[in-house]
N, C-alpha and C positions, 0 to 999 in steps of 0.2 A: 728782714735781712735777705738780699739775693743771694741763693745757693751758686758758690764758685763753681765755672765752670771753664776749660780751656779750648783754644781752638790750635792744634799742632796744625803745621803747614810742611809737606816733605818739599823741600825744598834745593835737598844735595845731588840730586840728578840734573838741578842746572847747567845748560851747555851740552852738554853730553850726548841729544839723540837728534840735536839742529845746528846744521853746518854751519860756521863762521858766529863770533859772538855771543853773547848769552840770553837764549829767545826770551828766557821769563823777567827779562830783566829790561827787555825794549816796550821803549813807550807806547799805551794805545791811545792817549788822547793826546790834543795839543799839549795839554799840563803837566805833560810827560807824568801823567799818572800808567802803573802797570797793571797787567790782569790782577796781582795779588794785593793789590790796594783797595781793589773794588770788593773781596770777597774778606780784608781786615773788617771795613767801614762795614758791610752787611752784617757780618760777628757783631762788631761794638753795638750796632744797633738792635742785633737781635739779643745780644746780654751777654756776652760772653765775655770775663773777666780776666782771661791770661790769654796772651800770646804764646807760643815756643815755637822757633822757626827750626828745622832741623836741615841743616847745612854741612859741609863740606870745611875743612882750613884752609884750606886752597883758595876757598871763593869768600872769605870771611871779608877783608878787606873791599872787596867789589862789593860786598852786599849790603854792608853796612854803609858805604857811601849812594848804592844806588836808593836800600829802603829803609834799612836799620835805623838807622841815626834819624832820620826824618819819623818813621813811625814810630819810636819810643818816644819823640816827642811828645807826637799826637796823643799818643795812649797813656802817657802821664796826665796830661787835661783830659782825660777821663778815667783816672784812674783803675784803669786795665796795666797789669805786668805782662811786660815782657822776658822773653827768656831766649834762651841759644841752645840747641843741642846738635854735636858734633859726630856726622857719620862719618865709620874709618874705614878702610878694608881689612885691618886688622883686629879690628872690634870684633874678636870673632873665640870660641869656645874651645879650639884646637887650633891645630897649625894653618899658617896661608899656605893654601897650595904656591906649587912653583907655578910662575909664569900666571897665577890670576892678575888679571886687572879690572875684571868686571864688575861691580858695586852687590851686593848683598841680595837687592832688592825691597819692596814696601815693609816687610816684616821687620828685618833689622833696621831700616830707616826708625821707624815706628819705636824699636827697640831704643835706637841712641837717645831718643829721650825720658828715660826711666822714671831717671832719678829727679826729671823736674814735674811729672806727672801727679797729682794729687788729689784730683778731682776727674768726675766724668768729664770727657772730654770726645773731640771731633776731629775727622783726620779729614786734610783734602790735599790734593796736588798744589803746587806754588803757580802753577801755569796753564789752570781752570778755571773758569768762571760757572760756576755753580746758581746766580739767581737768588734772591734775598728768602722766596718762601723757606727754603732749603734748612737755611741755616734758624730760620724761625722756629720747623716742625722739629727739629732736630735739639736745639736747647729747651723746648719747652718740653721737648718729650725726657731728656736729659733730667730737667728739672720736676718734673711732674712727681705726684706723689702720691702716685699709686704704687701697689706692692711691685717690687721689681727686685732683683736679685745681683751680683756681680757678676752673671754669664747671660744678664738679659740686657741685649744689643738691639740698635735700630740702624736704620741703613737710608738715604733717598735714595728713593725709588725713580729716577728720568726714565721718560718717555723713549723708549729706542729711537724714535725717529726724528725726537729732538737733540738728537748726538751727535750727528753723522755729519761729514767735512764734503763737500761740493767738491773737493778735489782728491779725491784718491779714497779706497779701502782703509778700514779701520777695527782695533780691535776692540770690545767690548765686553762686558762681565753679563751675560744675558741671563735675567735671575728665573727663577723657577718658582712657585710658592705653592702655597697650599689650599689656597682657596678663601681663607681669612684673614688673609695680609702677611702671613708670614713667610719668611724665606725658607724654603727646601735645598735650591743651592744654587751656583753659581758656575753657568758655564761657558770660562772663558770659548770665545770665537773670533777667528781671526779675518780679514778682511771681508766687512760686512762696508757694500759699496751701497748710493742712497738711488734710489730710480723712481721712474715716475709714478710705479702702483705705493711704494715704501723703501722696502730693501732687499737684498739679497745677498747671497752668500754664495761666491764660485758660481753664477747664473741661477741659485734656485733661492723661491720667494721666501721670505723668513717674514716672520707677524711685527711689523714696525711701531706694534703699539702694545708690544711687551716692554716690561723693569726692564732697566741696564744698570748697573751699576758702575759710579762714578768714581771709586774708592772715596765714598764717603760716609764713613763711618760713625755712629755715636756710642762710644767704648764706656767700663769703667775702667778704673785705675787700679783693680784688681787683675783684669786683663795682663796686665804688664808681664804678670809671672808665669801666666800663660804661653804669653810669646816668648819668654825667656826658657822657661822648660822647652818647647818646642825648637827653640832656636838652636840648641843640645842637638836634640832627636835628630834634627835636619841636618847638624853636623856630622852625626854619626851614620846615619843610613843614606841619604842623596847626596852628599859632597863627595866619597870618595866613588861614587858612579860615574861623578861627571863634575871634576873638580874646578874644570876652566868656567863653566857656565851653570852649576846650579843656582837656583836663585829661590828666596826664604821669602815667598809674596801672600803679603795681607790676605787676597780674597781667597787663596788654594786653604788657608788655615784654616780662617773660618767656614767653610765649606766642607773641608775634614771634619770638624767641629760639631757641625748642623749633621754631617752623616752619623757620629757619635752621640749623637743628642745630650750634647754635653754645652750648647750655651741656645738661645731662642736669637733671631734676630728678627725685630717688626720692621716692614717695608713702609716709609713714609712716603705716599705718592706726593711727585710736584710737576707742574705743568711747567715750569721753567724750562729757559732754549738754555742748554749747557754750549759751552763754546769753547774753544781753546785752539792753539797753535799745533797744529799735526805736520801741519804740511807747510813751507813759506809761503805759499798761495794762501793757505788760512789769516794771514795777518792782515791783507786792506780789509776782507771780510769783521775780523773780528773787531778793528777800529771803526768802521761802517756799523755796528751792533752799537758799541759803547755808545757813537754820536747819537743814536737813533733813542737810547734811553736817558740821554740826559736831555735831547730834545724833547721827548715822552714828560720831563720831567720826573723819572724813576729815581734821577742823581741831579745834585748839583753841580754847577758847573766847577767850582771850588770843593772838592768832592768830601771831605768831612765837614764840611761849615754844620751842618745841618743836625750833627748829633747831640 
């Protein structure tokens, strides 16, 4: 019997940080398939048994006609659940401040889906493309049955230098570790631009063949109450410092966490080009990749036929 396992997709910051229309929601190939199509069909093929998309009400209606409806199809002929989980601004532990309108951030995203979480499971952005090894080293390590504990997490590990956007600076989770693969911590840096030795940061050389971190996570569902304690904590000591714009983010917890030596996370190295939408210059690039892997034959042209 395959041990159940789910792949969460944050998906409620749709729209939100790229001007005009909904980036994660435009076509990248002719068959108007989208980035989060290609990273569903890697999940189903690598084993992964639940869906949970964590979205927005606002955007419920759009998403279900752009992918919902279409991939509950799919994932019924393979018998993978799907599920919905709905981020609020008022999903929150105390009062809204006045005058917030800024979204919570990955933790609470992460958060709104609690109560459909059941099994270890895997967090990625809706508007990433991650690479098949990814999602492989990740469920199997998920599944694996060696001794593991509910605070023992795994991460991919991308290659810094296969992250980086051709047009403009960009922020990355540059991890740190230990020497045996595991993570020490994670420090956020913000416009790391790509040059011709690797990269750099503000003019000076940064090592482009360090971990970055992709927010891609392999949690258990033990976690949950973790970020739910924390999401407290957060309320009570950084909201009222900075009530318009704290933000409750995945990689800072766990990284608090890793300083507390209170959960382990193993770095799954993968040589996969991670890709995604930064900038609107990033999208003929990113359709140029897709074509180039189903010419590769990485995908088919009809792009679940194959599962």
């Amino acid at each position: 019997m395959e041990k159940k396992t789910t792949l969460l997709i944050m998906a409620a910051g749709i729209g939100s940080r790229f001007g005009g229309g909904i980036k994660q929601l435009a076509p990248v190939d002719e068959d108007n398939h989208i980035i989060m199509d290609y990273s569903i069909h890697d999940a189903i093929e690598a084993g992964f048994n639940k869906i949970v998309f964590i979205i927005r009400k606002d955007i419920e209606k759009d998403f279900l006609e752009a992918i919902g409806n279409r991939i509950e199809a799919i994932c019924k002929e393979h018998d993978v659940e799907v599920g919905y989980a709905f981020q609020a601004l008022d999903h929150i532990p105390g009062e809204l401040p006045t005058d917030r309108t800024k979204p919570w951030g990955t933790g609470q995203a992460v958060l709104a889906a609690k109560k459909l979480i059941d099994t270890p499971f895997t967090v990625i952005n809706a508007d990433d493309y991650y690479g098949k090894n990814a999602f492989v080293k990740i469920h199997d390590w998920l599944c694996s049955e060696e001794e593991k504990s509910a605070s023992d997490f795994c991460m991919a590990g991308f290659i810094l230098k296969n992250t980086l956007s051709e047009h403009g600076g960009v922020t990355r989770g540059i991890c740190k570790t230990d020497g045996s693969g595991y993570l020490t911590d994670v420090v956020e840096t913000s416009n790391i631009v790509k040059t011709t030795e690797g990269a750099a940061v503000d003019g000076k050389k940064i090592d482009a063949n360090s971990y970055a971190s992709m927010n891609m996570w392999g949690l258990t569902p033990e976690f949950m109450d973790t970020l739910e304690m924390n999401f407290k904590i957060f309320f009570e000591e950084d909201v009222p410092k900075n009530p318009l714009k704290a933000e409750y983010l995945l990689p800072i917890l766990i990284g608090d966490l890793l300083q507390k030596d209170e959960v382990t996370v193993k770095i799954l190295p993968t040589e996969d080009k991670w890709f995604g939408v930064t900038y609107a210059e990033d999208k003929e690039s990113v359709i140029e990749s897709f074509k180039k892997l189903v010419e590769m034959g990485m995908y088919q042209k009809n792009l679940f036929e194959d599962l």
